[in-house]
MARMIFI-703449 format. One record per atom (N, C-alpha, C, O): residue number from 1; residue in three letters; atom name; y, z, x. Coordinates in Angstrom, 3 decimals, decimal comma. Layout:
<nodes>
+-----+------+------+----------+----------+----------+
!  nr ! rest ! atom !        v !        w !        u !
+-----+------+------+----------+----------+----------+
! NUM !  ALA !   CA !        Y !        Z !        X !
...
+-----+------+------+----------+----------+----------+
</nodes>
This chain:
<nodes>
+-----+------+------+----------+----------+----------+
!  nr ! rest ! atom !        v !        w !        u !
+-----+------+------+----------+----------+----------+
!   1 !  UNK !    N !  121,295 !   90,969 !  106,451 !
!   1 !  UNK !   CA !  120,917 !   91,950 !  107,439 !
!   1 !  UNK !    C !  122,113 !   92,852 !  107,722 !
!   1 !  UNK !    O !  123,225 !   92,437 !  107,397 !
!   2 !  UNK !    N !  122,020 !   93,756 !  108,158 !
!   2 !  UNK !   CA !  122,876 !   94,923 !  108,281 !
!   2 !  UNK !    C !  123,536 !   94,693 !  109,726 !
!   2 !  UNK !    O !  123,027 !   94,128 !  110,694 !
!   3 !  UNK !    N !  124,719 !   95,240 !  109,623 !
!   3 !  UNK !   CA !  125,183 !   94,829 !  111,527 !
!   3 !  UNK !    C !  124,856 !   95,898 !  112,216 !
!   3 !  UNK !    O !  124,843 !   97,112 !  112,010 !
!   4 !  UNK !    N !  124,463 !   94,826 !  113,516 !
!   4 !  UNK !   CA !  123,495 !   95,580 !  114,299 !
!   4 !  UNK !    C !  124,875 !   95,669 !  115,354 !
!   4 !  UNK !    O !  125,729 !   94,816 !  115,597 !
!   5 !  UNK !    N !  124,725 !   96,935 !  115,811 !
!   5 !  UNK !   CA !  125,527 !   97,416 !  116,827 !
!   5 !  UNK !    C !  125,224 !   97,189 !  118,480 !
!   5 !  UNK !    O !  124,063 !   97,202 !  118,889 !
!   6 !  UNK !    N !  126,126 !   97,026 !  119,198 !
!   6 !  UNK !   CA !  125,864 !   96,878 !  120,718 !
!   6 !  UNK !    C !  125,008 !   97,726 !  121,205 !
!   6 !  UNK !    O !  124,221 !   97,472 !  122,116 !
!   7 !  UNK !    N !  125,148 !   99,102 !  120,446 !
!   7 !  UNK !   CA !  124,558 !  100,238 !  120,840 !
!   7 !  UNK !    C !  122,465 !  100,151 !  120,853 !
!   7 !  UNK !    O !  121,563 !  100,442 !  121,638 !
!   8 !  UNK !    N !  122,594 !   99,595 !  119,522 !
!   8 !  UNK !   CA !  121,100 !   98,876 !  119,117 !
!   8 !  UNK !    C !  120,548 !   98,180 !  120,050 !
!   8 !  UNK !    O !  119,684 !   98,573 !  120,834 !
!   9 !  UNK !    N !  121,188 !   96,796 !  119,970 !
!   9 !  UNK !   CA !  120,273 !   95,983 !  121,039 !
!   9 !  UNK !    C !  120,277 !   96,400 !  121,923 !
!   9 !  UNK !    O !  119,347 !   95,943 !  122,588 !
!  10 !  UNK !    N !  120,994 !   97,304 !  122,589 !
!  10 !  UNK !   CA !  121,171 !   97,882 !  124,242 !
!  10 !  UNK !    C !  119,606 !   99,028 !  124,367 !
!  10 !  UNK !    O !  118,982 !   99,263 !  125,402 !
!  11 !  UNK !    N !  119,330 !   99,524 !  123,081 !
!  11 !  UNK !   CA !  118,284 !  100,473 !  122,486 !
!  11 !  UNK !    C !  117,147 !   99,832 !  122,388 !
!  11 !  UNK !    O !  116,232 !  100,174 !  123,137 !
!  12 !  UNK !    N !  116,969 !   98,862 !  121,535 !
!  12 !  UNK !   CA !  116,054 !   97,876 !  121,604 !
!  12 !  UNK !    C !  115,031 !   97,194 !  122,996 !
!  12 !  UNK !    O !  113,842 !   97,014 !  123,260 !
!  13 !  UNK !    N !  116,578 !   96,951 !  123,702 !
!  13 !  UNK !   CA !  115,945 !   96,141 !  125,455 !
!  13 !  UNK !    C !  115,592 !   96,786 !  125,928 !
!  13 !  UNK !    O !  114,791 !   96,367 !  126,764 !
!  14 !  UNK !    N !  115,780 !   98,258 !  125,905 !
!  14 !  UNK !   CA !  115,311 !   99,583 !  126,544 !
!  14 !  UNK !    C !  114,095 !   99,739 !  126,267 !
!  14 !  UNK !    O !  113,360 !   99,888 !  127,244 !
!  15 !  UNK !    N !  113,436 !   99,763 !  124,859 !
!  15 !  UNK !   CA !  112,448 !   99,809 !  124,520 !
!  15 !  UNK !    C !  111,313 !   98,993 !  125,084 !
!  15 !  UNK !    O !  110,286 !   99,321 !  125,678 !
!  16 !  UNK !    N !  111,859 !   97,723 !  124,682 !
!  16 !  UNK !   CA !  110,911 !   96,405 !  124,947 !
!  16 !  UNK !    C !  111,046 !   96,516 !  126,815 !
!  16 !  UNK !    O !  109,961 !   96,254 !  127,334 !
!  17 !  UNK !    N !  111,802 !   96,742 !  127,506 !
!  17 !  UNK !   CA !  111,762 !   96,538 !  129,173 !
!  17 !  UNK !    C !  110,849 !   97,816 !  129,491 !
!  17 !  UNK !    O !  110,604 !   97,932 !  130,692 !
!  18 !  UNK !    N !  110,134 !   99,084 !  128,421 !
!  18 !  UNK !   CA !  109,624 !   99,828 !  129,166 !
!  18 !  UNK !    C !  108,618 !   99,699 !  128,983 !
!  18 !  UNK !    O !  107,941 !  100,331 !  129,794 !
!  19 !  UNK !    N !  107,799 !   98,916 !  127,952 !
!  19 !  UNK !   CA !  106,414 !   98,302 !  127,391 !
!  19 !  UNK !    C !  105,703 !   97,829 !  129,011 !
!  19 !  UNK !    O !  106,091 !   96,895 !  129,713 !
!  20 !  UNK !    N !  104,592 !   98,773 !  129,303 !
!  20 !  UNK !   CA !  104,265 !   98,445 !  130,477 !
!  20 !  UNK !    C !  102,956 !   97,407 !  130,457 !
!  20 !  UNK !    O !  102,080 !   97,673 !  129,634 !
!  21 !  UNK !    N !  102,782 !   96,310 !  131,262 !
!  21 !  UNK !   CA !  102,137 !   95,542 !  131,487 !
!  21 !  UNK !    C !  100,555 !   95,805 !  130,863 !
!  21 !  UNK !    O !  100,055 !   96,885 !  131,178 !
!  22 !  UNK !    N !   99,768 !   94,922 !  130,031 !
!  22 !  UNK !   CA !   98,807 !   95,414 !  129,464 !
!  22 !  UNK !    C !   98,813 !   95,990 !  128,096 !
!  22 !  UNK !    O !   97,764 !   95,919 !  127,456 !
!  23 !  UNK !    N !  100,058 !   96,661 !  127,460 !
!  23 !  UNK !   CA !  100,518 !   97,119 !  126,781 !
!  23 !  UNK !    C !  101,702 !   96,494 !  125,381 !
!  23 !  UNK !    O !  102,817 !   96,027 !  125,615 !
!  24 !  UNK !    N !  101,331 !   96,588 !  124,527 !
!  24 !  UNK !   CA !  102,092 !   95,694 !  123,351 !
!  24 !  UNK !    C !  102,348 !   97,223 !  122,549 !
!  24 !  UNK !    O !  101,718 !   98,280 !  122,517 !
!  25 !  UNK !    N !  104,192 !   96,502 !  121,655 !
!  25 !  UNK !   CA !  104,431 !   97,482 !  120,939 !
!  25 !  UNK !    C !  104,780 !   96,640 !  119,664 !
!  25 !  UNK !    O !  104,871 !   95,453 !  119,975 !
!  26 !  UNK !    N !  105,026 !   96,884 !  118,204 !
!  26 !  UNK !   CA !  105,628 !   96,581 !  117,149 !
!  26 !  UNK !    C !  106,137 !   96,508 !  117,163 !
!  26 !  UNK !    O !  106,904 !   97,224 !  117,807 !
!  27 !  UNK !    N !  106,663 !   94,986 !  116,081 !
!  27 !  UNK !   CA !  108,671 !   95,447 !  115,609 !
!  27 !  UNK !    C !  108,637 !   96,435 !  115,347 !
!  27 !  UNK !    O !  109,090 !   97,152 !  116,239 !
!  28 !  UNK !    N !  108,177 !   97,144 !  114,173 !
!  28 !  UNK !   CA !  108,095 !   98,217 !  113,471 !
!  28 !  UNK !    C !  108,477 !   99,336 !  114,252 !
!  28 !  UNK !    O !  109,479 !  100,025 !  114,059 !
!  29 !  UNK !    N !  107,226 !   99,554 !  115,568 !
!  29 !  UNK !   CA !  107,080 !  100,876 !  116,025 !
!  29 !  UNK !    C !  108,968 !  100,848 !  116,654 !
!  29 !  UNK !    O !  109,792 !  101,748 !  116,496 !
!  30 !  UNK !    N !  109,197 !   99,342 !  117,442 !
!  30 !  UNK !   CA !  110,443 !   99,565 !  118,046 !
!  30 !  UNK !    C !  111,839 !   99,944 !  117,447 !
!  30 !  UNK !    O !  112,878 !  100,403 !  117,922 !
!  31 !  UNK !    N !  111,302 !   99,445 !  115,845 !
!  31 !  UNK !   CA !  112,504 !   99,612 !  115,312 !
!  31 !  UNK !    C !  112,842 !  101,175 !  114,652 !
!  31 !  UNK !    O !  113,986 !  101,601 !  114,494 !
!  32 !  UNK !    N !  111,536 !  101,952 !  114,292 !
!  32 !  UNK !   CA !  111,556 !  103,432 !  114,702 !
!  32 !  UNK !    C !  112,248 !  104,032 !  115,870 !
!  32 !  UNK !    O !  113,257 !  104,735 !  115,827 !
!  33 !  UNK !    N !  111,628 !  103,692 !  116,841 !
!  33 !  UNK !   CA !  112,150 !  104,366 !  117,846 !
!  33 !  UNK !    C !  113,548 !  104,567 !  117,905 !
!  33 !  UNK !    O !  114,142 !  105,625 !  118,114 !
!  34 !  UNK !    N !  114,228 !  102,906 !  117,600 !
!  34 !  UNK !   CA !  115,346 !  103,023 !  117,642 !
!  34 !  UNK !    C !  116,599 !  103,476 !  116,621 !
!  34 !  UNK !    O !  117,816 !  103,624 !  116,733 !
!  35 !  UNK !    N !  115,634 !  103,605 !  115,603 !
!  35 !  UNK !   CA !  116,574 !  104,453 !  114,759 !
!  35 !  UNK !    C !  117,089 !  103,041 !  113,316 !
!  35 !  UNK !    O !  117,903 !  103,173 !  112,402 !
!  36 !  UNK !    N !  116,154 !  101,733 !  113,694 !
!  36 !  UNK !   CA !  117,044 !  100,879 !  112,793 !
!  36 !  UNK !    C !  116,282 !  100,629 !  111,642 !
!  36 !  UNK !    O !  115,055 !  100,674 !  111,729 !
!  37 !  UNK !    N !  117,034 !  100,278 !  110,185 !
!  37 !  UNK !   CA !  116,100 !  100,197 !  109,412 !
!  37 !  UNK !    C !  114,981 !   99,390 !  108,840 !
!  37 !  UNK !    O !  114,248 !   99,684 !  107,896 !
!  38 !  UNK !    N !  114,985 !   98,378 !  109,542 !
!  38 !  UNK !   CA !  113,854 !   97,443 !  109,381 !
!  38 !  UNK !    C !  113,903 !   96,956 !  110,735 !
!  38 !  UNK !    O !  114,745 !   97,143 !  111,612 !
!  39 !  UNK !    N !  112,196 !   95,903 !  110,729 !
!  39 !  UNK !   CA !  111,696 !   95,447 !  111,809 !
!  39 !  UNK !    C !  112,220 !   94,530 !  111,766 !
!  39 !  UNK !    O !  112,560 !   94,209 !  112,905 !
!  40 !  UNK !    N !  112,591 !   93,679 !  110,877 !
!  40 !  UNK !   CA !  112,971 !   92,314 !  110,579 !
!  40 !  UNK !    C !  114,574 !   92,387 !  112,229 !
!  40 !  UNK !    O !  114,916 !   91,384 !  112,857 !
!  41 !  UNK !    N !  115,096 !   93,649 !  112,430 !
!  41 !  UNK !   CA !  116,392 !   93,432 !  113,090 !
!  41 !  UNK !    C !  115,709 !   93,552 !  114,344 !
!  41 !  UNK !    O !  116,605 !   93,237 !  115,128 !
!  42 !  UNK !    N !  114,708 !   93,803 !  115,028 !
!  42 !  UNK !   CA !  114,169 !   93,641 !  116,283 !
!  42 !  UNK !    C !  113,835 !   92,420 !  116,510 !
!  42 !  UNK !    O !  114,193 !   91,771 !  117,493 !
!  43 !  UNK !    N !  113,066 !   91,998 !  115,537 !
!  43 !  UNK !   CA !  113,130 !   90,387 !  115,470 !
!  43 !  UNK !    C !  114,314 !   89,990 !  115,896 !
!  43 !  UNK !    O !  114,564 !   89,886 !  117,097 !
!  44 !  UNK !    N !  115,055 !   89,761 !  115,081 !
!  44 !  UNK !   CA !  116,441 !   89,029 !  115,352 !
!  44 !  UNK !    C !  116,934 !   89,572 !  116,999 !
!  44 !  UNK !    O !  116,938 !   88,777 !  117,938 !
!  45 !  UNK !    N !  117,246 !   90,704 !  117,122 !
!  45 !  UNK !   CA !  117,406 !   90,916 !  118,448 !
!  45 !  UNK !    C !  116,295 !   89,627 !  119,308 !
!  45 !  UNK !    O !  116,552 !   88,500 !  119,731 !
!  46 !  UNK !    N !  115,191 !   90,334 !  119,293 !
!  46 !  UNK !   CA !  114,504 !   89,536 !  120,126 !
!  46 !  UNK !    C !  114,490 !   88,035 !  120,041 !
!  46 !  UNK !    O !  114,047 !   87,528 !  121,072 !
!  47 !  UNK !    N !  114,872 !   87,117 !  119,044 !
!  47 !  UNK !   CA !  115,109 !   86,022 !  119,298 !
!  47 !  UNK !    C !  116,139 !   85,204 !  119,762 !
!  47 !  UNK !    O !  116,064 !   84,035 !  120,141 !
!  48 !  UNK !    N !  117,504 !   86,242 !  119,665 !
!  48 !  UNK !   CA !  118,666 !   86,112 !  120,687 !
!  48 !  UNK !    C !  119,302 !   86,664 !  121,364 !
!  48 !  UNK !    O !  120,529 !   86,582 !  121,432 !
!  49 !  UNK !    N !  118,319 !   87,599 !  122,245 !
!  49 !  UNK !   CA !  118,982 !   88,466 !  123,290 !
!  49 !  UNK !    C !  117,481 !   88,973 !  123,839 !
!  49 !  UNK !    O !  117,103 !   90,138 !  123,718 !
!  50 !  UNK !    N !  116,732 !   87,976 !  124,424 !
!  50 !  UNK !   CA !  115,440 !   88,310 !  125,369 !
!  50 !  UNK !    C !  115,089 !   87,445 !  126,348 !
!  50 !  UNK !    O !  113,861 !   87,421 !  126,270 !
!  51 !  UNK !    N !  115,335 !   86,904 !  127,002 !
!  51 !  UNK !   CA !  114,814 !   85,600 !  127,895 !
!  51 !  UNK !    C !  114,732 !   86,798 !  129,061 !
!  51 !  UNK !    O !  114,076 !   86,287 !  129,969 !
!  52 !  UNK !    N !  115,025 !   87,886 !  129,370 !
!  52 !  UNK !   CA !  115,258 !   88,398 !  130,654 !
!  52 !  UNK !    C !  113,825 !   89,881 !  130,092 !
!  52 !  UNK !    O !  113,686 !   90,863 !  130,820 !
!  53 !  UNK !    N !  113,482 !   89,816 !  129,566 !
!  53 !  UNK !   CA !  112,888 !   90,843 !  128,679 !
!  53 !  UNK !    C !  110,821 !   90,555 !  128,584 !
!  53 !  UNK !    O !  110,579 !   89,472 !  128,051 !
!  54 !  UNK !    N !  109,740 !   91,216 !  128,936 !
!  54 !  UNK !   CA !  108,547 !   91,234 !  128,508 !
!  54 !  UNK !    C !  108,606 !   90,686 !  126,799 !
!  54 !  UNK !    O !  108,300 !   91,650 !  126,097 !
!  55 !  UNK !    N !  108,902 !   89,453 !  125,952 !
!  55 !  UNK !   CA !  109,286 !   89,553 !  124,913 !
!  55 !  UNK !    C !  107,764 !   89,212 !  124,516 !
!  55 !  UNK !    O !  107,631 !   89,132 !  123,295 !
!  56 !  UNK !    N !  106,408 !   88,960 !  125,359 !
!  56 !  UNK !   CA !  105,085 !   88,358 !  124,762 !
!  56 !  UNK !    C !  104,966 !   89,899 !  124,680 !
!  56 !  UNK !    O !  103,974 !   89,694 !  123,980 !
!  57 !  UNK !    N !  105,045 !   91,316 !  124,738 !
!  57 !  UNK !   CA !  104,154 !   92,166 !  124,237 !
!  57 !  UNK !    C !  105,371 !   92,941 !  122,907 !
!  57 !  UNK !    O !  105,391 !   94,163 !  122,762 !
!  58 !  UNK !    N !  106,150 !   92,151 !  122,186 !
!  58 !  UNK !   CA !  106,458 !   92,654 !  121,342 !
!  58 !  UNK !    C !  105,563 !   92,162 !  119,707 !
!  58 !  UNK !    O !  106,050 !   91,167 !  119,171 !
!  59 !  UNK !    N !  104,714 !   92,618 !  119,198 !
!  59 !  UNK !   CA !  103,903 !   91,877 !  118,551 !
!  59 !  UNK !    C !  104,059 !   92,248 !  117,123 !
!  59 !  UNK !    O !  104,418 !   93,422 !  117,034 !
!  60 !  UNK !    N !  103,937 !   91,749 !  116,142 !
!  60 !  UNK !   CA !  103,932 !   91,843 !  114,576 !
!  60 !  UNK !    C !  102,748 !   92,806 !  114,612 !
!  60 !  UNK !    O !  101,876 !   92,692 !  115,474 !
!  61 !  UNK !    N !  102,723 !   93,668 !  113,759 !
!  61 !  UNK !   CA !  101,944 !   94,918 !  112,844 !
!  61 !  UNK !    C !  100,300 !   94,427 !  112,859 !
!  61 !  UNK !    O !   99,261 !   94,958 !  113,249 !
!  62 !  UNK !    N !  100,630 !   93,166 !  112,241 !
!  62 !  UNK !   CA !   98,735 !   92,640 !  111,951 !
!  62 !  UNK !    C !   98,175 !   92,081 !  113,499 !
!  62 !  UNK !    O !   97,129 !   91,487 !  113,759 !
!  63 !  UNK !    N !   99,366 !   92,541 !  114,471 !
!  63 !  UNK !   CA !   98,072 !   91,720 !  115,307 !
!  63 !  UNK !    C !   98,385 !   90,567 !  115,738 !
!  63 !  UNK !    O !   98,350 !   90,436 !  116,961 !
!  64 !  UNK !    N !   98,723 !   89,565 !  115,037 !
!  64 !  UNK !   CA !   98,557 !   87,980 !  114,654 !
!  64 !  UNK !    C !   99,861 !   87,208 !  115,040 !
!  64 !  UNK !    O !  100,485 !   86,741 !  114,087 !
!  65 !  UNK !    N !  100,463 !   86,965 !  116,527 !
!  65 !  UNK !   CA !  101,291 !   86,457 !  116,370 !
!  65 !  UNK !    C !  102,065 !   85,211 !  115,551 !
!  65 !  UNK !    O !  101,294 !   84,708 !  114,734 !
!  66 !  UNK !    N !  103,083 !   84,733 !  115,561 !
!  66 !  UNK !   CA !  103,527 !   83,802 !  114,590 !
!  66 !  UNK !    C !  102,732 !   82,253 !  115,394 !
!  66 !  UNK !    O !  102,233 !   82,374 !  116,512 !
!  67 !  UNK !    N !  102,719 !   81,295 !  114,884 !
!  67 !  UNK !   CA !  102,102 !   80,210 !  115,173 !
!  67 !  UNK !    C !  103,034 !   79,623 !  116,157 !
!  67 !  UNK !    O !  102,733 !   78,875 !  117,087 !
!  68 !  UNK !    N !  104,118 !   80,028 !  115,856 !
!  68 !  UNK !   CA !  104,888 !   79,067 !  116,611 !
!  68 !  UNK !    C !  104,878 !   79,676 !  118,246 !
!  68 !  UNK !    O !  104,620 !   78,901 !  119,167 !
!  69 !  UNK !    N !  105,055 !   80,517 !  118,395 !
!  69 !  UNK !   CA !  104,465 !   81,813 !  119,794 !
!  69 !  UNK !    C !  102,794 !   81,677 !  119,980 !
!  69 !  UNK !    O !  102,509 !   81,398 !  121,145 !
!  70 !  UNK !    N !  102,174 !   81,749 !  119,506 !
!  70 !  UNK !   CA !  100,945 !   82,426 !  119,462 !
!  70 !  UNK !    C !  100,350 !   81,743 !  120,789 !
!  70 !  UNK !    O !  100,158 !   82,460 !  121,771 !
!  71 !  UNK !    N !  100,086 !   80,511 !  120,833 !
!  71 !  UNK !   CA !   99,794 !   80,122 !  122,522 !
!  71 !  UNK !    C !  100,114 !   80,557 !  123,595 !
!  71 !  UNK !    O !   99,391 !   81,007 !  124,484 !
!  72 !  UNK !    N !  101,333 !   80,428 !  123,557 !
!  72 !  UNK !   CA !  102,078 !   81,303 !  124,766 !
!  72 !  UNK !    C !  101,683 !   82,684 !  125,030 !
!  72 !  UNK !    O !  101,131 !   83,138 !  126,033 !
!  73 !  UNK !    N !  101,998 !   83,182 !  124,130 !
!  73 !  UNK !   CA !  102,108 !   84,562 !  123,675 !
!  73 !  UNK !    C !  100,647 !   85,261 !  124,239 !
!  73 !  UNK !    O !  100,539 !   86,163 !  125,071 !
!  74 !  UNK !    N !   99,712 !   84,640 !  123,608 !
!  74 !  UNK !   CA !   98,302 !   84,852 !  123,689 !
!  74 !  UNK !    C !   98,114 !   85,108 !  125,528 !
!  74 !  UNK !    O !   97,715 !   86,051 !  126,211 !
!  75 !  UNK !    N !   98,642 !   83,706 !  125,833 !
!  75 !  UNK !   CA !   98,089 !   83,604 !  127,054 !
!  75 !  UNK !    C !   99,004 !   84,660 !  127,921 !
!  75 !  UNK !    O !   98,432 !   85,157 !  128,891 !
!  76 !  UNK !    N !   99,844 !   84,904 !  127,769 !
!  76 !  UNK !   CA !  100,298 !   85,769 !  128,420 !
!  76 !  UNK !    C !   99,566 !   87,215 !  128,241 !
!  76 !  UNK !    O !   99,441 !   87,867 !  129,277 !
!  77 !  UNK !    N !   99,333 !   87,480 !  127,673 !
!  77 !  UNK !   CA !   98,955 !   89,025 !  127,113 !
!  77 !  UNK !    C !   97,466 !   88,873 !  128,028 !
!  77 !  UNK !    O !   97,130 !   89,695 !  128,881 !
!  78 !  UNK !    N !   96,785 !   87,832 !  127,714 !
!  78 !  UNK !   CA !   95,593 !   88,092 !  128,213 !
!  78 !  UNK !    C !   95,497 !   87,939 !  129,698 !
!  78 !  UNK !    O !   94,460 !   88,414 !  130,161 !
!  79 !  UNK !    N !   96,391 !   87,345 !  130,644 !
!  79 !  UNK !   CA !   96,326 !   87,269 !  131,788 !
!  79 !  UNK !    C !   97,031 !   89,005 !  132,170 !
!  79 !  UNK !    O !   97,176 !   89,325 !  133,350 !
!  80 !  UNK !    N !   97,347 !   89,820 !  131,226 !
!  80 !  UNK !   CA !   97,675 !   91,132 !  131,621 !
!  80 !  UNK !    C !   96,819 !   92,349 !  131,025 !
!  80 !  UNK !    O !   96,985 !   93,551 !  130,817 !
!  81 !  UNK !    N !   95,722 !   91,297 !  130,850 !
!  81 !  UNK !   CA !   94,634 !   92,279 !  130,560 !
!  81 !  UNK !    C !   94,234 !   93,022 !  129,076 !
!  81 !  UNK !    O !   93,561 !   94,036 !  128,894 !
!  82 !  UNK !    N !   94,897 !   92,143 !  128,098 !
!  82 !  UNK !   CA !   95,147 !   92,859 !  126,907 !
!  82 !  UNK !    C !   94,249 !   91,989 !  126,186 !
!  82 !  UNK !    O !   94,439 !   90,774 !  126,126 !
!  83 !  UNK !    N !   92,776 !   92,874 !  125,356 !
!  83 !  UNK !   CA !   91,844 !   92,482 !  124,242 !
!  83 !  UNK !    C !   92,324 !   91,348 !  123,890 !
!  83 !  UNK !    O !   93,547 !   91,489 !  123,903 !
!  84 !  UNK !    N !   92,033 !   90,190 !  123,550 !
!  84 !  UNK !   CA !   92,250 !   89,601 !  121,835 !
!  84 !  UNK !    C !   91,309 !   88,879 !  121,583 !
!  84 !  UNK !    O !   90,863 !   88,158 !  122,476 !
!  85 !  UNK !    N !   90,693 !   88,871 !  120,172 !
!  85 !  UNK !   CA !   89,619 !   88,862 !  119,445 !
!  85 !  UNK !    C !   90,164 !   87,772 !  118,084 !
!  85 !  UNK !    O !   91,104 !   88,100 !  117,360 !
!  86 !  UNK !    N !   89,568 !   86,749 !  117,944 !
!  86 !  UNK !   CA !   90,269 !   85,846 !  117,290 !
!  86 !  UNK !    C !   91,945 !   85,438 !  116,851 !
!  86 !  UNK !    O !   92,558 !   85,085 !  115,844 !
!  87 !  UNK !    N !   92,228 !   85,740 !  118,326 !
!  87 !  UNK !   CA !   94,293 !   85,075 !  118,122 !
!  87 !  UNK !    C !   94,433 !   86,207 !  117,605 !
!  87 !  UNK !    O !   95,544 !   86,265 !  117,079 !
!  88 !  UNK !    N !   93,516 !   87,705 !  117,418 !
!  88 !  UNK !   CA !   94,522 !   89,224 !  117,334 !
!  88 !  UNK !    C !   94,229 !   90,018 !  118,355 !
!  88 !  UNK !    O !   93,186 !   90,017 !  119,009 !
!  89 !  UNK !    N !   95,457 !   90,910 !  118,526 !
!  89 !  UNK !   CA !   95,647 !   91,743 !  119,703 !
!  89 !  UNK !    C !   94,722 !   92,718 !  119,354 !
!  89 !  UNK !    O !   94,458 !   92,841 !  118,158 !
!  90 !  UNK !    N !   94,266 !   93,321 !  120,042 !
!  90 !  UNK !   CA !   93,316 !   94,640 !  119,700 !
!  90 !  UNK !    C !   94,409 !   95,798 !  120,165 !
!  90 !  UNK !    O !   94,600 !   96,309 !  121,268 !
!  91 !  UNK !    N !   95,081 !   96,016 !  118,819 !
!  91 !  UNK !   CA !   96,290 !   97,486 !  118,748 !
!  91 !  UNK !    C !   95,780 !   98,152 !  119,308 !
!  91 !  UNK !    O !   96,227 !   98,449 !  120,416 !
!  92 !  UNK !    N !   94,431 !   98,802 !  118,771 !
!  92 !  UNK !   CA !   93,865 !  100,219 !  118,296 !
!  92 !  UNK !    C !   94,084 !  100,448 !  120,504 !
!  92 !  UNK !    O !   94,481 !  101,437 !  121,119 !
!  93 !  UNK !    N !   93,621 !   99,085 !  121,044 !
!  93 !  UNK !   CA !   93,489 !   99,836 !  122,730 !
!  93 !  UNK !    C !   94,628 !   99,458 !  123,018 !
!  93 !  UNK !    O !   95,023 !  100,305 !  123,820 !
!  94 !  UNK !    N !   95,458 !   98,678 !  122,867 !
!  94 !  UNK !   CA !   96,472 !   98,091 !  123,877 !
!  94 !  UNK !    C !   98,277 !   98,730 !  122,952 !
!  94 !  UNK !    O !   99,313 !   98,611 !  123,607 !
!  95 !  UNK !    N !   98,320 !   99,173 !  121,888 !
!  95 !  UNK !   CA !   99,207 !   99,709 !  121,263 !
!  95 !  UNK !    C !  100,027 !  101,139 !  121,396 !
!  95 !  UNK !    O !   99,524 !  102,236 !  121,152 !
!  96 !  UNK !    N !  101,676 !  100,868 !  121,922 !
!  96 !  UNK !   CA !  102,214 !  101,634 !  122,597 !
!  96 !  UNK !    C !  103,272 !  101,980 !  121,759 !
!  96 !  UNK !    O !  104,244 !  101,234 !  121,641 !
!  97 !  UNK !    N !  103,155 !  103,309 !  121,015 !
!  97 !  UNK !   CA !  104,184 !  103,650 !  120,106 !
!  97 !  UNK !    C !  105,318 !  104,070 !  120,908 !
!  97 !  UNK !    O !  104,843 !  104,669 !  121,873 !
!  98 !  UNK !    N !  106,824 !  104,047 !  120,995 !
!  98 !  UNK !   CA !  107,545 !  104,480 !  121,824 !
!  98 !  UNK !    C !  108,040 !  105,839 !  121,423 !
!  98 !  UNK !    O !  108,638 !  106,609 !  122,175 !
!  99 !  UNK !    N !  107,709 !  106,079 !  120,058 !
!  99 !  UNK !   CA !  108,266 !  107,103 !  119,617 !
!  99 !  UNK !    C !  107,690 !  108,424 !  119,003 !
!  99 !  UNK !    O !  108,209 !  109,297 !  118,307 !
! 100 !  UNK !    N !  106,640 !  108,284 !  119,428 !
! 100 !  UNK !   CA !  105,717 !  109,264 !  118,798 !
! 100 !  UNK !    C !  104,161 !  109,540 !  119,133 !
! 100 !  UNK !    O !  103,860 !  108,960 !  120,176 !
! 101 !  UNK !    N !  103,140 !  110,211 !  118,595 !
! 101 !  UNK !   CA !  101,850 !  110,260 !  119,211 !
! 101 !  UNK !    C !  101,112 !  108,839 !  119,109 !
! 101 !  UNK !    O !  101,507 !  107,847 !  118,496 !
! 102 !  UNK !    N !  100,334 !  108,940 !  119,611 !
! 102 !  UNK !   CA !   99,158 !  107,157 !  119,504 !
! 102 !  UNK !    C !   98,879 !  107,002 !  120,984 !
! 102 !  UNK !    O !   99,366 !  107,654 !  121,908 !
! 103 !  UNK !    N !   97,877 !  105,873 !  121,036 !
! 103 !  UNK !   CA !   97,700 !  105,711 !  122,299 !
! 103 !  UNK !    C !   98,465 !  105,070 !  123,049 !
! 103 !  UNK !    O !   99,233 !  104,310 !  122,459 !
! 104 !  UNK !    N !   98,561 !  105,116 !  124,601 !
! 104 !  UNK !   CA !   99,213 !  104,976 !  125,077 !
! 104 !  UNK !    C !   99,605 !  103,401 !  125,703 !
! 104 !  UNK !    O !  100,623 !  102,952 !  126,231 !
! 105 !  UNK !    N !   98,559 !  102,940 !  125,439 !
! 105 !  UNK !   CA !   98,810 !  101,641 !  125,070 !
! 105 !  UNK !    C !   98,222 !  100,734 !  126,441 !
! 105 !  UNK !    O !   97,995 !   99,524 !  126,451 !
! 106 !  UNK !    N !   98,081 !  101,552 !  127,399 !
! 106 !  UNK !   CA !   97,654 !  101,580 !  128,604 !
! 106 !  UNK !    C !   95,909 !  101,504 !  129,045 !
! 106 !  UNK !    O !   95,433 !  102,633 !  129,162 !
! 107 !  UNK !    N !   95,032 !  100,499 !  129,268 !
! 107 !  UNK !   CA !   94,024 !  101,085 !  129,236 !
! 107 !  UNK !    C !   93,464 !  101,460 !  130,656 !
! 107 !  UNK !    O !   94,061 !  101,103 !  131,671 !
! 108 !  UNK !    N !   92,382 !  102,140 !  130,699 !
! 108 !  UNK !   CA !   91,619 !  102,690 !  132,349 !
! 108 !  UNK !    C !   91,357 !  101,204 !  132,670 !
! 108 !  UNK !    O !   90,819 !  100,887 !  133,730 !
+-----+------+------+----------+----------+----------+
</nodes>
C-alpha cells in the first residue's frame, strides 16, 4: 500500500464524520473524494483510526457488508432508517457521494 499521509486520514474522518445519519457512503466514493488511489486505503484507515467515527455507514460498493461486520453493521444502519433487502444496503436511496452528483443519500 502506498503511504498514507496525516493529511489523508485527517481527509478521510472528515468525510466519514459528515455521512449524515440514514445515509451510507463507499470506500470508493470516499476514497475519490479524497483524492487517494484506491479504496482498499480507506479501509485501512477505517480499521485503525475509527472508534470515534459513524464507521457502520461506510459500506463496500456491492452493498454487502463483510461477514465479519455485517450484524452489527446491519443493525445499526437499520435502526437509522436505512433500506436493506437481503443483508444489502439499498445504495440507489440511501447512497451519499461526497464528491460529486448522485443522490443525496438522505431520504424524505
Amino acid at each position: 500500500m502506498a503511504a498514507v499521509t496525516e493529511d489523508q486520514v485527517e481527509a478521510v474522518r472528515a468525510l466519514v464524520a459528515a455521512i449524515p445519519p440514514g445515509a451510507v457512503s463507499t470506500y470508493g466514493d470516499l476514497a475519490a473524494a479524497a483524492g487517494l488511489s484506491s479504496p482498499r486505503i480507506v479501509g485501512w484507515i477505517m480499521r485503525t483510526d475509527s472508534a470515534d467515527l459513524p464507521w457502520h455507514r461506510v459500506v463496500p460498493a456491492s452493498g454487502r457488508p463483510s461477514p465479519g461486520l455485517r450484524a452489527r453493521q446491519l443493525t445499526r444502519l437499520r435502526e437509522e432508517g436505512v433500506r436493506i433487502v437481503d443483508d444489502r444496503i439499498d445504495l440507489k436511496s440511501h447512497r451519499m457521494r461526497p464528491d460529486g452528483p448522485g443522490p443525496t443519500g438522505v431520504p424524505d
